[in-house]
N, C-alpha and C positions, 0 to 999 in steps of 0.2 A: 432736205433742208438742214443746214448746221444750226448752231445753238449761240451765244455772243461768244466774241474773243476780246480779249484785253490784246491790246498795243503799245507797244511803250514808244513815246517820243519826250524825248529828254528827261524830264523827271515829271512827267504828268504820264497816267497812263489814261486812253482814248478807248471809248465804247465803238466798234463797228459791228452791225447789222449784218450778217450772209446774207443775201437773199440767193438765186441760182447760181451765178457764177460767182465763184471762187476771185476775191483779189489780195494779189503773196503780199508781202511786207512792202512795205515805201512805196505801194499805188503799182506795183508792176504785175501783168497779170502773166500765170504759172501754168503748164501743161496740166493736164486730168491725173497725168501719174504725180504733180507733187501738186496736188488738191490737198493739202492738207490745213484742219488747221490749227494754230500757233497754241492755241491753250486747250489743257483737259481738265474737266473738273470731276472729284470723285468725291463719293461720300462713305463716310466713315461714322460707327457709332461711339460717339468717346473721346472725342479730341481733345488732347488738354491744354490748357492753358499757356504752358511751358514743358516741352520735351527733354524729358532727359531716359534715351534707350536703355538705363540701366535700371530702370523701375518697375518694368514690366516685360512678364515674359512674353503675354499672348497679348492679341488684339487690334487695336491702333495705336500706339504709342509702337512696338516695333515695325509694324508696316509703315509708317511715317519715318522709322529711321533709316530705315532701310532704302530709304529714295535720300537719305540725307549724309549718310556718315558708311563710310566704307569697313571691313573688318579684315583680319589678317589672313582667312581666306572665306571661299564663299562657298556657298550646297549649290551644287550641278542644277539646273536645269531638270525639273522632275525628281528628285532625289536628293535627300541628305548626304548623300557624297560629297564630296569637296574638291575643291579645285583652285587654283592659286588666286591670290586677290591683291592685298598688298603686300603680301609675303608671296615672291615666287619661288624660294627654296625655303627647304626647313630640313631636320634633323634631329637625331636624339641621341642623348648616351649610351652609353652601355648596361649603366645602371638603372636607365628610362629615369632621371630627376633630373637632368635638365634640357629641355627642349630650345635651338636657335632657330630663328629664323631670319632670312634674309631679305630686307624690301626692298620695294619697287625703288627704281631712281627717279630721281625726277616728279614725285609727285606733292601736289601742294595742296595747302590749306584751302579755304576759300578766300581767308584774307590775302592770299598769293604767297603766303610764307610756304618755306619749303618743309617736308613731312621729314624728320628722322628718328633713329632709336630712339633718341629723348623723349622724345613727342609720345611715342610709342608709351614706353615705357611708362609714362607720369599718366597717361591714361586709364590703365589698368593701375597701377598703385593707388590712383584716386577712388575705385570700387574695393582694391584689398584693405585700404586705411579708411574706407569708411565708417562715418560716424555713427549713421543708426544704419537700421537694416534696411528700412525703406528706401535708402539711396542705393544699396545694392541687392535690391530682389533678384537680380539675373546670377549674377557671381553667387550668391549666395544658394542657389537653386544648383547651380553647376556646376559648381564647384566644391560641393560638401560643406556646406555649409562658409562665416565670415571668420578667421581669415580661408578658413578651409584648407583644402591639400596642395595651395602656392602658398611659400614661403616667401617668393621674391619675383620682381620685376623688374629687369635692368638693362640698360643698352652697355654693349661691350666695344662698341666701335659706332660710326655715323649709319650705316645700316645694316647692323646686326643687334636684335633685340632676344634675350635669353628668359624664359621663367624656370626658376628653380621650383621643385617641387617636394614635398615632406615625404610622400611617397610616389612611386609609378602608379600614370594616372593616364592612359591611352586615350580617353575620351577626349580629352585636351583639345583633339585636331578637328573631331566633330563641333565640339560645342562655342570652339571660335569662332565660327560660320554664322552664331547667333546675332541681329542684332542688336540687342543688350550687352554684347561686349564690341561690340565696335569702337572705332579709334577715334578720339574726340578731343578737341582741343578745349580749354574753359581759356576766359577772354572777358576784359571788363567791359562794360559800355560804356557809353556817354554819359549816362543817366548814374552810373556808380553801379549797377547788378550784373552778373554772372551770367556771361552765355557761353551757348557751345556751340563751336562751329566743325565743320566736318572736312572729307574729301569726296564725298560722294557727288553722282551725276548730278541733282542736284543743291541749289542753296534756297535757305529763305530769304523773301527779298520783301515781305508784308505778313505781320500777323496781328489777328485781332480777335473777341472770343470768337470759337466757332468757325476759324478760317485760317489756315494757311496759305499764304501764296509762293509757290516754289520758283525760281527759274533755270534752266537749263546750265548745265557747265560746256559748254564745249569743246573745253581742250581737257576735260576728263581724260583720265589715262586708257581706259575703254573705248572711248570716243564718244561724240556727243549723242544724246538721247536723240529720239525721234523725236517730242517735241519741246514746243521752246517752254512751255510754261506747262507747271499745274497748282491747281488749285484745291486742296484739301478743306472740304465741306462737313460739318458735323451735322450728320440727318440722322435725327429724333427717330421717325417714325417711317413705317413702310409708304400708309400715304403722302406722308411731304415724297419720299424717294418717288412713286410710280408717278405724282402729280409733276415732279423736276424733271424725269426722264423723259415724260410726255410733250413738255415744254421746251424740250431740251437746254433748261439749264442745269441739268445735270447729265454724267456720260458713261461715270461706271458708279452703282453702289455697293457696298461689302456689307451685307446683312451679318449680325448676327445667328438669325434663323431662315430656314430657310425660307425667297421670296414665295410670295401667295401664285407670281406672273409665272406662267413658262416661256414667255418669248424674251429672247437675251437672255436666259438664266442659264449661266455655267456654274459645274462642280469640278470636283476633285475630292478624294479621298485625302482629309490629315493624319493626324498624332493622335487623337484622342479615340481610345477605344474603350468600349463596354466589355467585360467578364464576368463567368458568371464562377467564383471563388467557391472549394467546395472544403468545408473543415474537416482535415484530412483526420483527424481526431478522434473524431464522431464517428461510429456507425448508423449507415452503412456505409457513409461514403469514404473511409476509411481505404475501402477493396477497390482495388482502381479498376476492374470489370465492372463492378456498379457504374462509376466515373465513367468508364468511357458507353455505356449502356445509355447512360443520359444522355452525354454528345452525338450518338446516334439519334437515341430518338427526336432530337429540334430538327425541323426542317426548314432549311435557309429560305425557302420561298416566304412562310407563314410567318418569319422573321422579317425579311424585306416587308410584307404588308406593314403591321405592325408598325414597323421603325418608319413609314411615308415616307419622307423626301431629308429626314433630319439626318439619316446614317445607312450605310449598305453591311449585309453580312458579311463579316468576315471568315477568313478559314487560313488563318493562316496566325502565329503567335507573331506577325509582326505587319502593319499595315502595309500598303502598297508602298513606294517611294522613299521607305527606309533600307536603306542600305543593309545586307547581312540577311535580309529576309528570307526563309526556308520557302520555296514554292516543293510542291509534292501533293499526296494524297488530301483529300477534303476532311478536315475533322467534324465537320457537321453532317447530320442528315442520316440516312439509309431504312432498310428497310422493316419492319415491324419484325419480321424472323428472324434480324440480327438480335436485334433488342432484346430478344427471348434468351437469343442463345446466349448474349453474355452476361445477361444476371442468371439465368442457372450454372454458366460457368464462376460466376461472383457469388454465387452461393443465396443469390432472392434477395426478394425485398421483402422482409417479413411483416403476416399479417398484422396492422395494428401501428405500424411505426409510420412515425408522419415526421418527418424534416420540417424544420422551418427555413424558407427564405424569404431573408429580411432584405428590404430593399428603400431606400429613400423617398421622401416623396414628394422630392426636386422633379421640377418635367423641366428645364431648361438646359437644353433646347430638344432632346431627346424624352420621350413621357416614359420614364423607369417604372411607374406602377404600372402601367397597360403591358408595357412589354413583360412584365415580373406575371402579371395573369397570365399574358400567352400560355407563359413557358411550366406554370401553375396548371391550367389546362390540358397542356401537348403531355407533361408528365405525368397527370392524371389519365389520360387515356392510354399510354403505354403501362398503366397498372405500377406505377413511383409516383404516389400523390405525397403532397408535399402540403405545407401550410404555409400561407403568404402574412407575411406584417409588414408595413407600412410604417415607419417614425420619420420625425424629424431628421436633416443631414446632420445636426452637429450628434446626436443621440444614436443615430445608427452607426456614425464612425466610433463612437466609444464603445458601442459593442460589438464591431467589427474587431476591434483593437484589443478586446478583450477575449474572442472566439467566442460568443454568446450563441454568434448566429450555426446552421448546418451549409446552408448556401447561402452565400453572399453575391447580388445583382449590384455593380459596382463599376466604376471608372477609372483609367488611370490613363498618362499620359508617357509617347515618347519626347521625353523632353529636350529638348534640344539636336532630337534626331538622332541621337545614338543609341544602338543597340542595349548597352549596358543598365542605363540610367530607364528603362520600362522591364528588361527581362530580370535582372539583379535584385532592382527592390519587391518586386512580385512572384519572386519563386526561391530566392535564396536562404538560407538556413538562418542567415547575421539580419534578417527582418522577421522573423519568426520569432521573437520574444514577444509575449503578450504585452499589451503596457502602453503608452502614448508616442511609444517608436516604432511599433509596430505598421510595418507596409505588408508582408505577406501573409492575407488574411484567411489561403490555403494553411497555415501552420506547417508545413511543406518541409519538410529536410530530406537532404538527399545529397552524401558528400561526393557523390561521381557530377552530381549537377555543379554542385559548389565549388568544385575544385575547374571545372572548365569555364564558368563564370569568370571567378576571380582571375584567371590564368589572360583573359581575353581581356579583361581589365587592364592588365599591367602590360599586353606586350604591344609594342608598337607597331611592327610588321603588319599591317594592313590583309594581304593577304590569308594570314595565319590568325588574324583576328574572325575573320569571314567562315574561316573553314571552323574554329570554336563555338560559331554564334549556328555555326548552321547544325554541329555536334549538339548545343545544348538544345535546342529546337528540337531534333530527334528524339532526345530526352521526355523532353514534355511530352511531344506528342504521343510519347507511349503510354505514360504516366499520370497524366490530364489533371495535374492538380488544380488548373485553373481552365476556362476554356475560354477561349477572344469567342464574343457571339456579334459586335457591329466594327464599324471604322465611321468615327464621327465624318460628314462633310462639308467640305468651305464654300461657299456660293460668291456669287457675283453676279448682278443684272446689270448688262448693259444695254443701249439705247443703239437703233440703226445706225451704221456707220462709225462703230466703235473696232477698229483692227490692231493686233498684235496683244493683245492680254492673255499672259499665260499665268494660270494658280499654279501654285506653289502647294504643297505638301504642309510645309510647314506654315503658311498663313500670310508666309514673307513674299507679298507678292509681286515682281519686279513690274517696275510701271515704265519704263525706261525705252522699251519697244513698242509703248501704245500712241495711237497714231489715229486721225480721225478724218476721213473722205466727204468731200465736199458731195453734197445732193447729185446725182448720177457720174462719179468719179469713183476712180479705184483707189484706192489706200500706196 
């Protein structure tokens, strides 16, 4: 049994009832393969009032844009990779400071105007010329800070749009794909305020608090979505969601945490990863044999317990679906006789010496104190006892920022999917100043890391970027200033008869192929 559908007949839209069979648009009735029907509704926690993709980087506010407003290119399918969008060529100088790219023809606005450089252009100058920062949290995050390392945004012809940049800045090509920088047009209304309309598969065609109503574009340059309509619902709580699913007036929800149901609950591995930071400063963890003594002794299994259903162990310095990722040997786990062997090659852990690991004690959505005992526990019994404290988030990161702590249980983000922007600020030398800039809270220097870093920053060549990211990996992994121990995950519950929903890595999760089967029909 499906759930209600909206119908639009002329400017009223009409409640129909499913009951078994399926009836398509204007009363005509459709084979079992196009059983589908016309509207999805999904729910989201967060929805604001008025969208604007440049405000936020995680959450609903860019999954919402992301069905709304297209970017100048877009992440693959599984991966921060990219692949062309509204830009099908692009290019760089020789000096890597100014990047063109070349768009699509033919693509429009929703108010039917046609898409050019200009367009382009006054898009992103409208996040470079911003007024306060909160109009540009995404720019501002990605771009090093407001104006940050673009100087300029400019069309040089009808479809060729250039940013100049103050230095080489390779990341560029990643972090377009976000969307928070998506192409957006501002447009007054009737009422006299500011909206923004897009080119994306869909438009909005009804909003109210609490609700979005999208519809379908069809002559999208992609071509049309699978369905005609969606409807963006803001669901409070898991029980309003499993009591909508149940009723089916809801179809897919996006939990914050994960759901309580396992039936319809899909994951996916994100961006956000847990590490456990060791102050390289300190003895003993100073002797990178201690260091990697520890990383032996966790074992990924009694981590997966622990972490439940909020995150899976990682073993690798870069999540699943980031591009540039090192696969190879497991950095976690092994067996007690290694442990042995490489703190007496590390020189012991001398009697009396107790480490403190300081750890937040934020549980959302991941519980940092239970996991910080585990690991309190697991190195207690490998004979490396350690002492646990517990502060406040804003108090722990001042004495993270300060090196107070010996280990540090901690979080960071690949943000925008590129390599650079999670391995750079968390092991490089230029974040290693103690003080309220500080991001690497290993204290970490190390100018063979730092020179293949930055190098991977500045060059363009995509290839030669890959073979860098997977050199500076090698790096670490010998090294172990910090060690990845989870990879946060993205869920979704959906309700029977929900087909084509693929997550995303990054959160951004396309809805454009979801599609819903009528009561004993195929999708």
């Amino acid at each position: 049994m499906c759930g209600p559908a909206l119908r639009r007949s002329g400017l009223a839209l009409l409640l129909f009832l499913l009951a078994s069979v399926w009836t398509a648009a204007r009363g005509l009735s459709a084979p079992a393969t196009e059983e589908l029907r016309r509207e999805v509704r999904v729910g989201v926690s967060g929805l604001p009032s008025t969208l604007d993709p440049a405000t936020a980087l995680e959450g609903a506010v860019p999954l919402v844009a992301h069905q709304l407003f297209d970017t100048l290119v877009a992440y693959r399918e599984g991966s921060t990779d990219i692949e062309p969008a509204l830009a099908i060529r692009w290019s760089v100088g020789r000096d890597g400071l100014v990047w063109s790219f070349l768009l699509r023809d033919g693509v429009r606005f929703h108010d039917g105007t046609l898409l050019t450089a200009t367009d382009v252009a006054a898009s992103f100058e409208r996040q470079l010329r911003a007024e306060t920062p909160a109009s540009a949290v995404v720019w501002s995050a990605l771009f090093r800070g407001l104006p940050g390392i673009v100087r300029a945004v400019k069309a040089t012809d009808r479809r060729t749009v250039q940013f100049l940049l103050v230095q080489p800045y390779a990341p560029l090509l990643t972090v377009l794909a976000h969307p928070g920088l998506a192409v957006v047009k501002s447009v007054t209304g009737s009422d006299g305020t500011a909206r923004l309309i897009g080119t994306g598969r869909y438009r909005v065609v009804d909003a109210s608090p609490g609700r979005l109503a999208l519809e379908a574009v069809p002559s999208h340059w992609a071509g049309p979505p699978r369905s005609e309509r969606l409807v963006i619902l803001d669901v409070v709580t898991e029980d309003q969601a499993e009591g909508d699913l149940d009723a089916n007036t809801l179809d897919i929800w996006f939990p914050a945490w994960p759901p309580r149901r396992a039936e319809g609950a899909l994951s996916v591995p994100g961006l956000r990863v847990g590490y456990l930071a060791f102050q390289t400063e300190k003895e003993p963890l100073s002797r990178k044999k201690v260091r990697q003594a520890i990383a032996v002794a966790l074992d990924p299994a009694a981590l997966g317990v622990a972490l439940e259903r909020t995150a899976v162990p990682l073993q690798s310095f870069l999540p699943p679906g980031v591009w540039g990722r090192r696969e190879g040997s497991s950095l976690l786990g092994g067996g007690r006789q290694t442990v042995k062997a490489l703190l007496a090659e590390g020189g012991g852990w001398a009697t009396g010496v107790l480490p403190t690991l300081l750890v937040s004690s934020e549980t959302s959505p991941v519980n940092l104190p239970k996991l910080a005992e585990l690991i309190q526990l697991t190195l207690g019994a490998a004979e490396m006892p350690v002492n646990l404290r517990t502060e406040e988030p804003d108090a722990v990161r001042m004495s993270y920022q300060k090196g107070e702590h010996d280990l540090a249980l901690v979080e960071g983000a690949v943000v925008g999917g590129d390599p650079h922007l999670f391995l750079f600020p968390l092991s490089a030398s230029e974040a290693a100043a103690k003080g309220p800039r500080a991001l690497n809270f290993s204290f970490y220097r190390n100018a063979r890391l730092d020179d293949t870093l930055i190098r991977a920053s500045q060059l363009s060549f995509r290839p030669e970027r890959q073979r860098l990211y997977q050199r500076a990996q090698a790096i670490l992994a010998d090294d172990l200033p910090w060690i990845p121990i989870y990879v946060r995950l993205h869920w979704a519950l959906v309700r029977n008869g929900v087909r084509g929903l693929r997550l995303h890595p990054t959160g951004f999760h396309r809805l454009d192929a979801v599609g819903l089967e009528a009561a004993g029909g195929t999708p």
